[in-house]
LOBASE-16405 format. One record per residue (C-alpha): residue number from 1; residue in one letter; x, y, z. Coordinates in steps of 0.5 Angstrom, whole numbers. Example, Ala and Ser with C-alpha at 12.3 -4.5 7.8 and 13.67 -1.06 7.14 Angstrom:
{nr: 1 rest: a px: 25 py: -9 pz: 16}
{nr: 2 rest: s px: 27 py: -2 pz: 14}
END
This chain:
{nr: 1 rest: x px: -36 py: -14 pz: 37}
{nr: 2 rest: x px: -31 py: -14 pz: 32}
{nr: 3 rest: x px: -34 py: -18 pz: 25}
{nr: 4 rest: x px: -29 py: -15 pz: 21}
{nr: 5 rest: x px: -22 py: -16 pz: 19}
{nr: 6 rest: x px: -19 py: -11 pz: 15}
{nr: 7 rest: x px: -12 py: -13 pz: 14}
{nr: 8 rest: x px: -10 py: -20 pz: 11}
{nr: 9 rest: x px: -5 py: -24 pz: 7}
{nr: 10 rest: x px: -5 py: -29 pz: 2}
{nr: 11 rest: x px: -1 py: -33 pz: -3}
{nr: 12 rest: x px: -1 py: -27 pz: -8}
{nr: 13 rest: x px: 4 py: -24 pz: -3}
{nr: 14 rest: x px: 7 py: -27 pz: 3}
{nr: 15 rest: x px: 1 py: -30 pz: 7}
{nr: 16 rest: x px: 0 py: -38 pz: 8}
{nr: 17 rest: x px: -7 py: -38 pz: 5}
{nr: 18 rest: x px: -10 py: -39 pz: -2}
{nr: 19 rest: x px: -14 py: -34 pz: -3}
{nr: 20 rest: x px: -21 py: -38 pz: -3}
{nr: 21 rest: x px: -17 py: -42 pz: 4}
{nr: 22 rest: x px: -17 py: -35 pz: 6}
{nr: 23 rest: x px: -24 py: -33 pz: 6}
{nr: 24 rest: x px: -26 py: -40 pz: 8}
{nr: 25 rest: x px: -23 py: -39 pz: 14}
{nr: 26 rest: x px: -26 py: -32 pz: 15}
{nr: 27 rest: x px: -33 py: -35 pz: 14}
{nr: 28 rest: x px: -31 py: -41 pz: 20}
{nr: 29 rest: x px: -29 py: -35 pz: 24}
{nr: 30 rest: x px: -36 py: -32 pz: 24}
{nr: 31 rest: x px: -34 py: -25 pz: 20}
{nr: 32 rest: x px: -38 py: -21 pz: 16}
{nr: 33 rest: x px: -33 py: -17 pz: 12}
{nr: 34 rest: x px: -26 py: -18 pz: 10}
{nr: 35 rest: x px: -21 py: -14 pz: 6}
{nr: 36 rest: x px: -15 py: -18 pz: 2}
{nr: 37 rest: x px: -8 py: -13 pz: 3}
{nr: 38 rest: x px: -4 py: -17 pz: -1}
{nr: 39 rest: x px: 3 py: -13 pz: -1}
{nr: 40 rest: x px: 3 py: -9 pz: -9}
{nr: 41 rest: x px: -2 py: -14 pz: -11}
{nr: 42 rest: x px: -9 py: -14 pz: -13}
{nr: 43 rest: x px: -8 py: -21 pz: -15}
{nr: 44 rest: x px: -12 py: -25 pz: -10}
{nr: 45 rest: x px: -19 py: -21 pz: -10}
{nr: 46 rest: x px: -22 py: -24 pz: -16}
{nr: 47 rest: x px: -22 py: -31 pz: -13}
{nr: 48 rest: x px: -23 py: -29 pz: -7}
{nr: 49 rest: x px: -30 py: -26 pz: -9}
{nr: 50 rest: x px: -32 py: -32 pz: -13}
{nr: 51 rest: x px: -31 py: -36 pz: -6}
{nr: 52 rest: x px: -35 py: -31 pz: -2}
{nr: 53 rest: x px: -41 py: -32 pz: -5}
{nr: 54 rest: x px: -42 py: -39 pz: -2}
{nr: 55 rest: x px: -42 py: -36 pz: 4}
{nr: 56 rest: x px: -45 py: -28 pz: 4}
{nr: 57 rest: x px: -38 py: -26 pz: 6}
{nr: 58 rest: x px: -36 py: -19 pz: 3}
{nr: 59 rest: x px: -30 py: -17 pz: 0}
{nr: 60 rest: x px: -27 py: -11 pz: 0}
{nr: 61 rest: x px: -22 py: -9 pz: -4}
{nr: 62 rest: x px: -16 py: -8 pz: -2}
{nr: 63 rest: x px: -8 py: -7 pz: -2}
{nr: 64 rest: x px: -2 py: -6 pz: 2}
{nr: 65 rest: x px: 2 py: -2 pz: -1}
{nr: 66 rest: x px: 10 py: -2 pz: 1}
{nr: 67 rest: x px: 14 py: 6 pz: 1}
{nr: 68 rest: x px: 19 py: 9 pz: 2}
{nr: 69 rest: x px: 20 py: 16 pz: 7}
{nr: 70 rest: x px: 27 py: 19 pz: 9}
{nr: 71 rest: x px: 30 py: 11 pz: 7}
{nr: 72 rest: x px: 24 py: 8 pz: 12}
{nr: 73 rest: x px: 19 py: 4 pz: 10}
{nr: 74 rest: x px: 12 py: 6 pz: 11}
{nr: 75 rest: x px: 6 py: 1 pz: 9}
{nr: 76 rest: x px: 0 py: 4 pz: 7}
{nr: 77 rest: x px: -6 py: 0 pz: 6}
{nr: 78 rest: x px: -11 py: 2 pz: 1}
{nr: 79 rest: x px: -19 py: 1 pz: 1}
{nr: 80 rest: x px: -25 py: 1 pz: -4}
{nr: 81 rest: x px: -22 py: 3 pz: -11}
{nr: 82 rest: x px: -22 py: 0 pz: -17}
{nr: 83 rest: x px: -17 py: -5 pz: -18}
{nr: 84 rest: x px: -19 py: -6 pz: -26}
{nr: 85 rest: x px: -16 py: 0 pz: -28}
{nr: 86 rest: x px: -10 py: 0 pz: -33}
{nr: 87 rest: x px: -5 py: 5 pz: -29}
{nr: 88 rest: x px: -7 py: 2 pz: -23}
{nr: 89 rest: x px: -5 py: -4 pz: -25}
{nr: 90 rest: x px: 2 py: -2 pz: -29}
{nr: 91 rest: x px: 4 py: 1 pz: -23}
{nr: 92 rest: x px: 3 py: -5 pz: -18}
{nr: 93 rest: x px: 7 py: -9 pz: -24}
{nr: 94 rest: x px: 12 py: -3 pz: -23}
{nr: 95 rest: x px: 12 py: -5 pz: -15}
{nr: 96 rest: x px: 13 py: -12 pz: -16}
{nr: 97 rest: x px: 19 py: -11 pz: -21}
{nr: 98 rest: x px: 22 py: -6 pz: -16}
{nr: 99 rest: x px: 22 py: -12 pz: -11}
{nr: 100 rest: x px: 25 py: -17 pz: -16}
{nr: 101 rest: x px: 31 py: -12 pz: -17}
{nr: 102 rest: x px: 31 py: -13 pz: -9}
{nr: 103 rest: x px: 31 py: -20 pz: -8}
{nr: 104 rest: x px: 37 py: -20 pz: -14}
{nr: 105 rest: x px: 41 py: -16 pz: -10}
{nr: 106 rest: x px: 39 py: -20 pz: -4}
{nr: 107 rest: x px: 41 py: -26 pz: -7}
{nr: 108 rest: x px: 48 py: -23 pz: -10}
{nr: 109 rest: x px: 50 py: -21 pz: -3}
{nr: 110 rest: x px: 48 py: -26 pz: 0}
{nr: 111 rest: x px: 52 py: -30 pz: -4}
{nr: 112 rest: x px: 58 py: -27 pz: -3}
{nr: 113 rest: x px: 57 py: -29 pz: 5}
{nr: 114 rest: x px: 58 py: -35 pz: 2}
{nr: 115 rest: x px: 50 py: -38 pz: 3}
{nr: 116 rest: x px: 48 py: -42 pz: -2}
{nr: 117 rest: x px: 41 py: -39 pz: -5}
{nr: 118 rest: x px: 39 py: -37 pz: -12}
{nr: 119 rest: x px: 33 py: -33 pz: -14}
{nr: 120 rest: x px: 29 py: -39 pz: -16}
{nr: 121 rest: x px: 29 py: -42 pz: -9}
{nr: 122 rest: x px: 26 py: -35 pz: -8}
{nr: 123 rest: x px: 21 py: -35 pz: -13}
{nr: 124 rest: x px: 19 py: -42 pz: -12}
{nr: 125 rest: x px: 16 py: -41 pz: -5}
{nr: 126 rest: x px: 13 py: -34 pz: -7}
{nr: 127 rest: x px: 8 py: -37 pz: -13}
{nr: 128 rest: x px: 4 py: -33 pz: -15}
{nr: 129 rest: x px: 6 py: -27 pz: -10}
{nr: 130 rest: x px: 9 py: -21 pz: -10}
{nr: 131 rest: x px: 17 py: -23 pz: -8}
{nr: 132 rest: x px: 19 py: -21 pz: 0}
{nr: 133 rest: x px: 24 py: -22 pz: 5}
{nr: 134 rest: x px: 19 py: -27 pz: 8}
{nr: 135 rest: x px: 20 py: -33 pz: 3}
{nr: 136 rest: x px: 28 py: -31 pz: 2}
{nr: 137 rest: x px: 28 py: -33 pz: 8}
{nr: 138 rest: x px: 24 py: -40 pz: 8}
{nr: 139 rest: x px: 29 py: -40 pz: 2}
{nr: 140 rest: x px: 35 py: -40 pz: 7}
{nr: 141 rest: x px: 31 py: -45 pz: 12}
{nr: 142 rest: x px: 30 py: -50 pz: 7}
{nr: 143 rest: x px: 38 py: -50 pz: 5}
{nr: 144 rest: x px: 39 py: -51 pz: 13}
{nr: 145 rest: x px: 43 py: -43 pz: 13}
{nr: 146 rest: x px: 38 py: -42 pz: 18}
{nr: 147 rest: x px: 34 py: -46 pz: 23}
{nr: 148 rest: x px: 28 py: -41 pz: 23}
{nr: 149 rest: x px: 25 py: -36 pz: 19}
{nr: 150 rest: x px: 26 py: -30 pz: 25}
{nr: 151 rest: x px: 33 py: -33 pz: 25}
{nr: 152 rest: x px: 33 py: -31 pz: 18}
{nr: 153 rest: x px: 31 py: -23 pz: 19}
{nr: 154 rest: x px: 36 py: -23 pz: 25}
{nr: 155 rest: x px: 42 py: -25 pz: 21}
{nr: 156 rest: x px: 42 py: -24 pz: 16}
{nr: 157 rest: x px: 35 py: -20 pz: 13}
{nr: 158 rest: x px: 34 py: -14 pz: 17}
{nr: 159 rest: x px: 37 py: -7 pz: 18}
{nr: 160 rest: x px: 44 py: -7 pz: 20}
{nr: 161 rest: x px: 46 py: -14 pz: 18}
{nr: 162 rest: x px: 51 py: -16 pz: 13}
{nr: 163 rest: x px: 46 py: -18 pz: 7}
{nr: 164 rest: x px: 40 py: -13 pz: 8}
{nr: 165 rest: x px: 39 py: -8 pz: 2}
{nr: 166 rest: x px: 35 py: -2 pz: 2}
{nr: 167 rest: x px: 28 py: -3 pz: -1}
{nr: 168 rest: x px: 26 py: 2 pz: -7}
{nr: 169 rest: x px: 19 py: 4 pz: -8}
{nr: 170 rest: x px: 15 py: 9 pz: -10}
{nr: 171 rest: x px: 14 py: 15 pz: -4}
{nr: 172 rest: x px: 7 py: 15 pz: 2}
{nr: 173 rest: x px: 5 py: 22 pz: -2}
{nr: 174 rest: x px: 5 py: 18 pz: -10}
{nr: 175 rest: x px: 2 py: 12 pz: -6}
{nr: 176 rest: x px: -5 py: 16 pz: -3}
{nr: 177 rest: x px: -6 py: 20 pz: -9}
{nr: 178 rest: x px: -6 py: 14 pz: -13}
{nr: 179 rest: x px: -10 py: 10 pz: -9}
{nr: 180 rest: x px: -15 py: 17 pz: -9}
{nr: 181 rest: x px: -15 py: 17 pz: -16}
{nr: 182 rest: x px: -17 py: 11 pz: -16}
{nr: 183 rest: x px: -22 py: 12 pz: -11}
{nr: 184 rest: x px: -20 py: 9 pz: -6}
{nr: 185 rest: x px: -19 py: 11 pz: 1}
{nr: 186 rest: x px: -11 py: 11 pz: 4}
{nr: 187 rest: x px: -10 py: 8 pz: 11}
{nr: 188 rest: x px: -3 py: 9 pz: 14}
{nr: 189 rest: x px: -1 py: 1 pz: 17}
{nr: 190 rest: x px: 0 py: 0 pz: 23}
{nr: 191 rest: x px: 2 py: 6 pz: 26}
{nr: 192 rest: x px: 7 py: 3 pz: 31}
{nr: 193 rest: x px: 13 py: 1 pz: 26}
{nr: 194 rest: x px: 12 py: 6 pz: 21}
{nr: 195 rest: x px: 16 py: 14 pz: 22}
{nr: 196 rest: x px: 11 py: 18 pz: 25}
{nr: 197 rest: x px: 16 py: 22 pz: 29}
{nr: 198 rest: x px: 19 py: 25 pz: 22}
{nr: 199 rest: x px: 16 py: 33 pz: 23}
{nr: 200 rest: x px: 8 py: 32 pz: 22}
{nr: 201 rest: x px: 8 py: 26 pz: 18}
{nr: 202 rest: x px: 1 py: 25 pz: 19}
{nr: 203 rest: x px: -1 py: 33 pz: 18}
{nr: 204 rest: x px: 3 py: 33 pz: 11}
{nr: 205 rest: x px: -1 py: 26 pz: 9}
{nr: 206 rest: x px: -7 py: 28 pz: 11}
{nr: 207 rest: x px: -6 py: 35 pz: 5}
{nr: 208 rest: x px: -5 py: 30 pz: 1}
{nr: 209 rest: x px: -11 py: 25 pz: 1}
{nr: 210 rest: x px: -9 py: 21 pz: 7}
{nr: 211 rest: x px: -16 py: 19 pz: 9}
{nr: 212 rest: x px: -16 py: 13 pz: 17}
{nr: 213 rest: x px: -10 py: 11 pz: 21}
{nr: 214 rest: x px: -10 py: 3 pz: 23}
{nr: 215 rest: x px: -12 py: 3 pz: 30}
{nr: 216 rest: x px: -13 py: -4 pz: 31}
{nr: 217 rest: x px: -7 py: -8 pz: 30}
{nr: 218 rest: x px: -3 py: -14 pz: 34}
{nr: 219 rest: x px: 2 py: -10 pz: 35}
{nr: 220 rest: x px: -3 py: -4 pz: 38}
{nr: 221 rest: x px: -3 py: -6 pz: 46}
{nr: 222 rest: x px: -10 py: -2 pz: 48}
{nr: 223 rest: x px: -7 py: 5 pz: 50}
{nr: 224 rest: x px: -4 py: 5 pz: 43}
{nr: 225 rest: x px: -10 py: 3 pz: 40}
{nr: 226 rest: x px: -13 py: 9 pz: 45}
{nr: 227 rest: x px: -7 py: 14 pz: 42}
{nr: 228 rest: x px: -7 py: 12 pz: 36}
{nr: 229 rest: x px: -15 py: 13 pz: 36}
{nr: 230 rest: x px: -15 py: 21 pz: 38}
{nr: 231 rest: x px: -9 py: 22 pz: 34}
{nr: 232 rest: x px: -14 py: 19 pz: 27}
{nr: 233 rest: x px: -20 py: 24 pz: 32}
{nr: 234 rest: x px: -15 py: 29 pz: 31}
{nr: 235 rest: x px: -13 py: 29 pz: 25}
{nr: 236 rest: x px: -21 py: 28 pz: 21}
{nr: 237 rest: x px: -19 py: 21 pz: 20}
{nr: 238 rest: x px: -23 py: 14 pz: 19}
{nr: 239 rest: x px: -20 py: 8 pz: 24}
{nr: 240 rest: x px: -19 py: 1 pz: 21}
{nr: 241 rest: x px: -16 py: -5 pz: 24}
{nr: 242 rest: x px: -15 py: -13 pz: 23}
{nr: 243 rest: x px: -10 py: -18 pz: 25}
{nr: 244 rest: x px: -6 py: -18 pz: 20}
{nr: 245 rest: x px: -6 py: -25 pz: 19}
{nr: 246 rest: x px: 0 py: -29 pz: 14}
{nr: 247 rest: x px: -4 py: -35 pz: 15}
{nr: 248 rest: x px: -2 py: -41 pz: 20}
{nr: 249 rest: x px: 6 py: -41 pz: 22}
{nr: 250 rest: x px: 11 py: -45 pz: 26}
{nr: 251 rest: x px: 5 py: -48 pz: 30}
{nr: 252 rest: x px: 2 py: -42 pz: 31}
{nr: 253 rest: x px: -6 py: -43 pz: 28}
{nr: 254 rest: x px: -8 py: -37 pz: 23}
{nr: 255 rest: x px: -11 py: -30 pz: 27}
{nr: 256 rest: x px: -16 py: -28 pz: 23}
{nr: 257 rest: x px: -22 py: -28 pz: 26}
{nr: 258 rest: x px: -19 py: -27 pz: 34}
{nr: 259 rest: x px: -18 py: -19 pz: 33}
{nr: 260 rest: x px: -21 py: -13 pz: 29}
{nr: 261 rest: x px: -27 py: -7 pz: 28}
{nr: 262 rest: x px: -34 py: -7 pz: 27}
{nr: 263 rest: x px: -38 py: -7 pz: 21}
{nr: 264 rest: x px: -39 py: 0 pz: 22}
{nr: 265 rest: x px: -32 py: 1 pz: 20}
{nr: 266 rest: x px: -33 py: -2 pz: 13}
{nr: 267 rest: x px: -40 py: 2 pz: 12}
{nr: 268 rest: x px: -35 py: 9 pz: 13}
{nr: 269 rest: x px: -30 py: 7 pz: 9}
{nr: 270 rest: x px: -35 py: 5 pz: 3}
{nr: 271 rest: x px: -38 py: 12 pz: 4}
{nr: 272 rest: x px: -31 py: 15 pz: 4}
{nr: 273 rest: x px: -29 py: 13 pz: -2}
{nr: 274 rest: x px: -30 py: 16 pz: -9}
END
């Protein structure tokens, strides 16, 4: 019975949910554990954590953080290290900066298409988070550019577009050795979509300090979850797993709580971790 999920989204990044709605909703949901995995940003765990206690939830301390491998995108999430740190800190401020400069260059491009969105209208549907494509995308609903968000991506913020624009960041190798350093445990985000075909990827994160593999995701039908479990087996790693849930969106209810891992994941992490 799964009575963990270890991998969501709140207002500090690009989920729906505050982080006390979050937790709220993992409680009704019957889960045992959680982890908080905002993009670049820790910021949520504190409020999180002082909600949880009005229903014995635990919070794991958690982050998802965004690199670039060979000009691809590859997500890392990371586990159960200390989010106090200074340099911990300045380097998930560095993360969000380098997002800033994106979405500035998304909106100077985008504008030069011709479409009426400033980086104001962005700032105002992220809040407090991590800017991202998600909330340039609300943007470009709210101006009537666009009549969903997907439409949003299709047209105009994916790859191969005329307004997409490469993301910077740090690389998966300075990701992991950061959040070993800060005694955590690095775990490669859904599988799936990141570029594992690239020689041996895993092998080479493995040396660096790479420590599970997401087995678990709603992208992961059961032979890739299968797969993907022998690959982590093969390979010494832990195996975690969530919904990846960003919270209720266009009609569609929230997922947390409808997919996830045992309890037994969280217990390995924690004794992995250090």
């Amino acid at each position: 019975m799964a009575t963990a999920d270890l991998h969501l989204h709140t207002t500090f990044s690009d989920g729906r949910f505050t982080p006390s709605e979050l937790v709220d909703a993992a409680a009704l949901a019957g889960l045992k554990a959680i982890a908080v995995t905002d993009h670049d940003h820790t910021g949520g765990l504190v409020e999180a954590r002082e909600r949880a206690q009005l229903y014995r939830l635990e919070v794991l301390t958690g982050v998802e953080i965004n690199t670039v491998w060979q000009d691809r995108e590859l997500h890392l999430l990371g586990y159960c290290f200390d989010e106090s740190l200074d340099w911990w800190n300045s380097l998930m401020a560095d993360q969000r900066a380098a997002r800033e400069r994106r979405m500035e260059r998304f909106v100077t491009r985008l504008q030069e298409n011709g479409l009426p969105v400033t980086m104001e209208d962005i700032r105002r549907h992220a809040g407090p988070g991590a800017l991202g494509r998600p909330h340039l995308a609300q943007a470009l609903v709210e101006k009537g550019v666009v009549s969903t968000e997907q439409q949003a991506f299709d047209r105009w913020l994916s790859a191969g577009t005329a307004g997409y624009v490469p993301r910077e960041g740090i690389s998966p190798v300075e990701a992991i050795r950061a959040i070993r350093r800060a005694g955590g445990v690095a775990s490669i985000a859904h599988p799936r979509s990141a570029p594992l075909e690239a020689g041996n990827l895993v092998g080479e994160l493995v040396e660096v300090g790479l420590g599970a593999l997401e087995v678990v995701h709603p992208s992961h039908p059961p032979v890739l979850r299968e797969y993907y479990r022998s690959m982590a087996e093969h390979y010494g790693l832990l195996w975690t797993g969530g919904t990846d849930d960003h919270g209720p969106k266009g009609g569609r209810p929230a997922r947390i709580g409808t997919d996830g891992v045992p309890y037994s994941v969280v217990e390995a992490l924690k004794a992995r971790a250090g």
